[in-house]
C-alpha positions as CSV (number, residue, x, y, z in Angstrom):
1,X,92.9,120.2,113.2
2,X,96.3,119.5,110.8
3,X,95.9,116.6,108.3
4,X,99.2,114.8,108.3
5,X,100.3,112.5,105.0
6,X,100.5,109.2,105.1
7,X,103.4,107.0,103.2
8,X,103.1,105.7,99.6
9,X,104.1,102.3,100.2
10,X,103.9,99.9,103.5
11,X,107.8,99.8,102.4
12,X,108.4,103.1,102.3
13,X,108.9,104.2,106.2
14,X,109.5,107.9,106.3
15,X,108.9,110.1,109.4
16,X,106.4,112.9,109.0
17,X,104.8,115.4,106.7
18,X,108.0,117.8,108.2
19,X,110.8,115.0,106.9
20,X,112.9,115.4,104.0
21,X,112.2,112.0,102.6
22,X,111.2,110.8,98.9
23,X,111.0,114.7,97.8
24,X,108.6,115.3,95.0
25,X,109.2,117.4,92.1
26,X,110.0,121.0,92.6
27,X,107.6,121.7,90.1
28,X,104.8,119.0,91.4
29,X,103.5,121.3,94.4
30,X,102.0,124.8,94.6
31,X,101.9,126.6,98.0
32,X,99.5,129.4,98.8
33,X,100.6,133.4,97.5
34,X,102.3,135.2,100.3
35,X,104.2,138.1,101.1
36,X,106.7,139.4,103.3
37,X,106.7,143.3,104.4
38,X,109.2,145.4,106.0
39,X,108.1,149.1,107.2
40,X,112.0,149.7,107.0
41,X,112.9,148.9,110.3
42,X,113.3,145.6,112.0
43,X,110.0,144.6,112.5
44,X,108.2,142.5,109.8
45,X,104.9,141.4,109.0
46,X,103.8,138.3,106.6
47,X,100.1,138.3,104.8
48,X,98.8,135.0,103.5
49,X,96.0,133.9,101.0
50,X,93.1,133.1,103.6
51,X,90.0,132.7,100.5
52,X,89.4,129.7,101.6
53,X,89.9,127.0,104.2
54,X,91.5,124.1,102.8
55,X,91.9,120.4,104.3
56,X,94.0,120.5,107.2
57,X,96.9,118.3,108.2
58,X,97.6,116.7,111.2
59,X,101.0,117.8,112.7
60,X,103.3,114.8,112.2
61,X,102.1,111.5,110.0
62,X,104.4,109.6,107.4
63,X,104.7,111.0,103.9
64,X,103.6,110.0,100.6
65,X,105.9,109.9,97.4
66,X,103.3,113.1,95.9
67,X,103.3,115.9,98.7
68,X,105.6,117.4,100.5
69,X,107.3,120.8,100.5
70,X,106.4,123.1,98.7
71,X,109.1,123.7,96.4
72,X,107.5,126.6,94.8
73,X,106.5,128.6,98.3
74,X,109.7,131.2,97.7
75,X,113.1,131.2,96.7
76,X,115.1,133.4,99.6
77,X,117.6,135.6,97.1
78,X,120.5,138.1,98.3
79,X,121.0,141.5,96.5
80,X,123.0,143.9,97.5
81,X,123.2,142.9,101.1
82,X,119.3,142.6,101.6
83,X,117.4,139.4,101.6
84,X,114.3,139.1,98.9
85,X,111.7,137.0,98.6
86,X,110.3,135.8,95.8
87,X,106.6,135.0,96.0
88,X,104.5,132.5,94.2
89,X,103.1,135.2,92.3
90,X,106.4,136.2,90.9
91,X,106.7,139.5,92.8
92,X,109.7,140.5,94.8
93,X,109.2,141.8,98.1
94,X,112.2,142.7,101.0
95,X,112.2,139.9,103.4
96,X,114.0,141.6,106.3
97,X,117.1,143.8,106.3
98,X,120.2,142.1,107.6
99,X,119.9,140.8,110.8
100,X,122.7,139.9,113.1
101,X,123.7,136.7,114.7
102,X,122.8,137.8,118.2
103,X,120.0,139.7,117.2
104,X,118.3,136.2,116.3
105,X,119.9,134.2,119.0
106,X,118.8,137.0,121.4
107,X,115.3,136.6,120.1
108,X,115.4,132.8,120.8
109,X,115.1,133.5,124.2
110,X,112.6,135.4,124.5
111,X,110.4,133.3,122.2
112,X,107.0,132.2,123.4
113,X,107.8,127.9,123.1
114,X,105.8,125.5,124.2
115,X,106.5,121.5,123.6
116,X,103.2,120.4,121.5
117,X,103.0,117.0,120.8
118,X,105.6,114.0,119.8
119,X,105.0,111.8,117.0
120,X,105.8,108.0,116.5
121,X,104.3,105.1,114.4
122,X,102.4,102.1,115.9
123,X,101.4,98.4,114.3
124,X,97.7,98.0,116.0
125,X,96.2,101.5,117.2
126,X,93.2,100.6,118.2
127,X,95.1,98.3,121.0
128,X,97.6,101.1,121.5
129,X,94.9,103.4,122.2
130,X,93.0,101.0,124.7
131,X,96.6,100.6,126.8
132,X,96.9,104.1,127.0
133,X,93.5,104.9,128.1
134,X,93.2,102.3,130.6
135,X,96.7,101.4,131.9
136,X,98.1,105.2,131.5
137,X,95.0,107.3,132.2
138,X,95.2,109.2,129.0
139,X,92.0,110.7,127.1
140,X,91.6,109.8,123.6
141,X,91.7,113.7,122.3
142,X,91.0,113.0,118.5
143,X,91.6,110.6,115.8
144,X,91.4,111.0,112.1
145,X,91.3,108.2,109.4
146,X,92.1,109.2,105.7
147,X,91.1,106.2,103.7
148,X,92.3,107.8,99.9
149,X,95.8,108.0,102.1
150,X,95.7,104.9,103.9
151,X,96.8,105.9,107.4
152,X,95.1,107.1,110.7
153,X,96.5,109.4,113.6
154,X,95.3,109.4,116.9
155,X,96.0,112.0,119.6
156,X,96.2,111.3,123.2
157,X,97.0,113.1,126.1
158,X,96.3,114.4,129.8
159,X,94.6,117.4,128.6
160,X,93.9,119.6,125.6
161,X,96.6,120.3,122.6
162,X,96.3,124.1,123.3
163,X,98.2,123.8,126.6
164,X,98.9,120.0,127.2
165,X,102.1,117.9,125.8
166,X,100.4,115.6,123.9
167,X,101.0,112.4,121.8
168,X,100.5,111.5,117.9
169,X,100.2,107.9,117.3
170,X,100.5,106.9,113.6
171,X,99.3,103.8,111.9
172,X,100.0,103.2,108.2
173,X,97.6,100.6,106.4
174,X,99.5,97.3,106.8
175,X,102.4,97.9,108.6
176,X,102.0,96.3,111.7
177,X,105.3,96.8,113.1
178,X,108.3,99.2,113.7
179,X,112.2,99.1,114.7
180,X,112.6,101.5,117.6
181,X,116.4,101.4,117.3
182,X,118.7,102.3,120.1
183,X,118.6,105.8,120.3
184,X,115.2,106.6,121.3
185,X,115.0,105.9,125.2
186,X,111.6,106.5,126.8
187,X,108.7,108.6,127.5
188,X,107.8,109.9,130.8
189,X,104.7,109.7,133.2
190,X,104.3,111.4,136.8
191,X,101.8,109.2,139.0
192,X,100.5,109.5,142.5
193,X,100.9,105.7,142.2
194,X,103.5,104.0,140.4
195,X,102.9,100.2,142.1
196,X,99.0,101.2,141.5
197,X,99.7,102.0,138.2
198,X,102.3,98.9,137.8
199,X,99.7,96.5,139.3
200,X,96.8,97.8,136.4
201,X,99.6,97.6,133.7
202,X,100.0,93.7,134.9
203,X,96.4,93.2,135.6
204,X,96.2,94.5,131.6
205,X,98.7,92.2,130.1
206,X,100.9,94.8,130.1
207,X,105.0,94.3,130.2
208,X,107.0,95.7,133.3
209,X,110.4,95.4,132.4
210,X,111.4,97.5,136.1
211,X,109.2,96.7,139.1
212,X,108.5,99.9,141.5
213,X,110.9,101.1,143.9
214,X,113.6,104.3,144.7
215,X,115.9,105.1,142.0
216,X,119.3,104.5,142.9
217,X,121.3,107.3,145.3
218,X,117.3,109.4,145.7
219,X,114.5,108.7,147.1
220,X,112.3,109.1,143.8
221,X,110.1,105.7,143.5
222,X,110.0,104.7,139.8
223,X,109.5,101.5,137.0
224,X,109.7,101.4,133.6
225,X,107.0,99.7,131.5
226,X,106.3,99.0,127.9
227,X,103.8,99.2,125.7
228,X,102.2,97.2,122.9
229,X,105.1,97.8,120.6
230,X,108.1,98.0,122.8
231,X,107.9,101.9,123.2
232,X,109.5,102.3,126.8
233,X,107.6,104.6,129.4
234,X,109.0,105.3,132.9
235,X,106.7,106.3,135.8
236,X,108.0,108.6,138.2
237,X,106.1,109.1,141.4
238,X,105.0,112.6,141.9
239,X,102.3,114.7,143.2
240,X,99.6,116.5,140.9
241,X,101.0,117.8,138.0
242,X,100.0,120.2,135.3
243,X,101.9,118.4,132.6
244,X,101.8,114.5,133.5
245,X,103.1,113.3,130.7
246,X,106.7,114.4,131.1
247,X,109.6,113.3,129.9
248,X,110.9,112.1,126.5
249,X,114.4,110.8,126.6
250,X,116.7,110.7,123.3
251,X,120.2,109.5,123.6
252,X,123.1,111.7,122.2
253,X,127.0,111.6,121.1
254,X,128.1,114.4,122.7
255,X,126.5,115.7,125.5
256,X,128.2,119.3,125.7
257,X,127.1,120.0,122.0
258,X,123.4,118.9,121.9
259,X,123.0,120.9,125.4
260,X,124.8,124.4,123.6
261,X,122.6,123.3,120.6
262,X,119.3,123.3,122.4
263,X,120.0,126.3,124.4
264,X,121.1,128.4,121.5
265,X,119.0,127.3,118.6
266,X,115.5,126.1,120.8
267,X,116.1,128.4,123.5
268,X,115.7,125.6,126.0
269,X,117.1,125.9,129.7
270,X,119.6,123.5,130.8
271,X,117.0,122.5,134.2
272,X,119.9,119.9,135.6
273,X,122.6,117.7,134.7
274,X,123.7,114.3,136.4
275,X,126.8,112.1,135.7
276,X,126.6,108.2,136.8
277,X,129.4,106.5,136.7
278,X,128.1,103.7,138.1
279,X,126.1,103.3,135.3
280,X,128.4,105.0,132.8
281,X,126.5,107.4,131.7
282,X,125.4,111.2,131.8
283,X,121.8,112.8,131.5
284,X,120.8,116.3,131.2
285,X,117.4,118.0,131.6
286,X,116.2,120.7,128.9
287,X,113.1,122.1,128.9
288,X,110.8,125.5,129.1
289,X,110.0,125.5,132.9
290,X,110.3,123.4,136.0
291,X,110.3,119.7,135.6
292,X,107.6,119.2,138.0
293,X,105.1,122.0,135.8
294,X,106.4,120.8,132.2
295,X,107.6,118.6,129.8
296,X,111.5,118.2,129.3
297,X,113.7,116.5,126.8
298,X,116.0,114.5,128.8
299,X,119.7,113.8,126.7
300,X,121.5,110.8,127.6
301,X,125.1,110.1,127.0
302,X,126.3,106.8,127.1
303,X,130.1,106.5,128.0
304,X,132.2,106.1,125.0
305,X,128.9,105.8,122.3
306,X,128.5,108.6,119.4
307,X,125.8,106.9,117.3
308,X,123.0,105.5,116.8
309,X,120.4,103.2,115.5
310,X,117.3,105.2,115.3
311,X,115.0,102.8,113.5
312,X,112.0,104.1,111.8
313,X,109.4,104.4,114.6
314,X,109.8,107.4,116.4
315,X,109.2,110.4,114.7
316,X,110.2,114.2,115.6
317,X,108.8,116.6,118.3
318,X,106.4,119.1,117.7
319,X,107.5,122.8,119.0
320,X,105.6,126.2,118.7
321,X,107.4,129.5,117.8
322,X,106.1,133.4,116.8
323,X,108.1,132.8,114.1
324,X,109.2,130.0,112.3
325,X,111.9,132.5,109.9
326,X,113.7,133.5,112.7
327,X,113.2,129.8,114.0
328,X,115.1,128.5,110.9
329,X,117.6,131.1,111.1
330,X,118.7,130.0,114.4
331,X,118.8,126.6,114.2
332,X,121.1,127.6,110.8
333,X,123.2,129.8,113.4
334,X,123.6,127.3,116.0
335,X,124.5,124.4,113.5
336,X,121.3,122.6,113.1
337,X,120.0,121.5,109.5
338,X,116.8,122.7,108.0
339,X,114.9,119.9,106.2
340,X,111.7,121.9,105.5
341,X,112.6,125.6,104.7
342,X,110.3,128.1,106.7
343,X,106.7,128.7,105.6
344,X,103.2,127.3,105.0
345,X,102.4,124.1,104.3
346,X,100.9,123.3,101.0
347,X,97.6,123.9,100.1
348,X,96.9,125.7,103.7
349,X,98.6,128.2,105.8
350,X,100.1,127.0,108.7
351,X,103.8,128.4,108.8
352,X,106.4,125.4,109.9
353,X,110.3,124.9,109.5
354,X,111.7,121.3,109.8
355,X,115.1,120.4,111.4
356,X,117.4,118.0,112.8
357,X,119.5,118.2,116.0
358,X,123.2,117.5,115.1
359,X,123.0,114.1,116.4
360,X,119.9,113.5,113.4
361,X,116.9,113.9,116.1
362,X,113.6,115.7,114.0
363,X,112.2,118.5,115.4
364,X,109.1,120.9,113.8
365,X,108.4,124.5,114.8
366,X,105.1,125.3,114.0
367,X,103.6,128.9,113.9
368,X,101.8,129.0,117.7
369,X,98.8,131.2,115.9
370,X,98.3,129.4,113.2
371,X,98.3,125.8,115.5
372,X,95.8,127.2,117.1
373,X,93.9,128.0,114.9
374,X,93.6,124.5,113.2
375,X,92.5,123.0,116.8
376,X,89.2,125.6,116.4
């Protein structure tokens, strides 16, 4: 399992162990040695300190003001043409010769990328936990409290993290309630059911802000519910699925650039795009696979809006990757920003990058070996 960090204050909201936010010291953090080797060609292998197993963090909690990035990990120098990296231990080894734009951007396609988890912050868990598991039908996968850190996670889900899309709940000690801003839009749920699930969600307590019925112009039955703190699911009517929980709607500025960023920097496929005028907006549908077989990141462009509020309670998805240099490279190439520089985290040796999305979304890549690897 992956320890996350908490925040240091109730007042100091940041996203996850992979934000940028309330950086330490460059000198305050030490990562483990590593090393990059190059057999002169283009393929390249990285070595890591395994003596020990340290404690692990959870993928995706709040930060605290003392840990972060390892500032120390490596230093990515240019001589002569040639990238070098500068290790911990002070030694200088080639990174990788030069590599050309399409060489990494053809890689991105053909990187093994699953969706793992998506991470946001709740004010009562134990009574988020108990709507999920009762109203939504999902299983109560793990849950960690660090005390010394004063925050617990809790992972829930339709299956397990090594092939399921799964969800991170976060509660900080104290802070029993979050702005979800404008810009986050919903999660999504396939049911054999959706008045059956409506009527349990009711029968619950719960808040149906969309009673059941066919969306408008298909033949799809849906609603859209909340839960305890105003986090907006919609449940689409489906047959079994694989991958029930589904969907996770963000809403962008510009349409045509988040869908050429995804597709160039994450390597997602563009499934389908859909313009209601009626409505006055436009969605589009990225994702890894078939909608009705995996989860997808649905965009939303509202007619004439660029920004927006994104609050402080959702967090960042959670993507695997073979390799999170490459990764970062990419996501440079196609005009993303890194705000955790590829490699392991500190004080174990699970290799993430951190970025945002050039509307300011978070996403993490994390190293699919070594993820799976801290679920043993």
């Amino acid at each position: 399992m992956l320890r996350t960090l908490p925040i240091a204050s109730p007042s100091s909201l940041t996203v996850s162990t992979y934000n940028k936010t309330s950086l330490p010291s460059q000198s305050s953090l030490k990562l483990s040695p590593f090393c990059v080797n190059n057999d002169g060609g283009n393929n390249i292998s990285y070595c890591y300190s395994t003596s020990r197993r340290l404690a692990l963090f959870q993928l995706g909690a709040a930060i605290p003001q003392s840990h972060l990035f390892g500032a120390k990990a490596s230093k990515l120098l240019r001589a002569e043409g040639s990238t070098i990296e500068a290790s911990t231990s002070g030694n200088m080894a080639p990174r990788s010769n030069t590599v050309t734009e399409q060489n990494v951007l053809d890689w991105v396609k053909s990187d093994k990328r699953r969706m793992l988890h998506v991470v946001y912050r709740v004010g009562d868990l134990d009574k988020t936990i108990k709507f999920y598991t009762e109203c939504l039908g999902m299983k109560l996968l793990r849950k960690r409290d660090i005390p010394e850190d004063r925050y617990t996670n809790a992972f829930l889900g339709y299956g397990p993290e090594d092939s399921h899309f799964v969800v991170e709940l976060t509660y900080n000690y104290g802070v029993d309630k979050y702005d979800i801003g404008t810009g986050f839009g919903h999660f999504g749920i396939a049911v054999e059911d959706v008045s059956k699930t409506v009527d349990l969600v009711k029968a619950k307590g719960g808040k149906v802000t969309r009673e059941p019925g066919p969306v408008k112009g298909g033949n799809t039955v849906i609603a859209f519910i909340e839960d305890p703190d105003g986090y907006k699911f919609e449940l689409l009517e489906r047959g079994p699925t694989p991958e029930p929980l589904c969907q996770v709607m963000l809403r962008v500025g510009d349409l045509d650039r988040a869908i050429n960023f995804y597709k160039k920097a994450f390597g997602m496929e563009l499934l389908r795009k859909r313009d209601n005028p009626d409505y006055k907006h436009t969605i589009a549908m990225m994702g890894y696979g078939p909608e009705d077989k995996n989860t997808v990141l649905e965009l939303t462009y509202n007619y004439g809006v660029t920004e927006y509020d994104k609050g402080n309670g959702y967090a960042q998805i959670a993507i695997g990757t073979d390799d999170v240099y490459k990764t970062a490279e990419a996501i440079k190439l196609s005009g993303g920003k890194i705000t955790r520089e590829p490699g392991p985290l500190p004080g174990i040796n699970t290799k993430i990058t951190a970025c945002l999305d050039p509307d300011g979304w978070k996403s993490v890549f994390v190293d699919n070996l070594d993820f799976l690897k801290e679920l043993e």
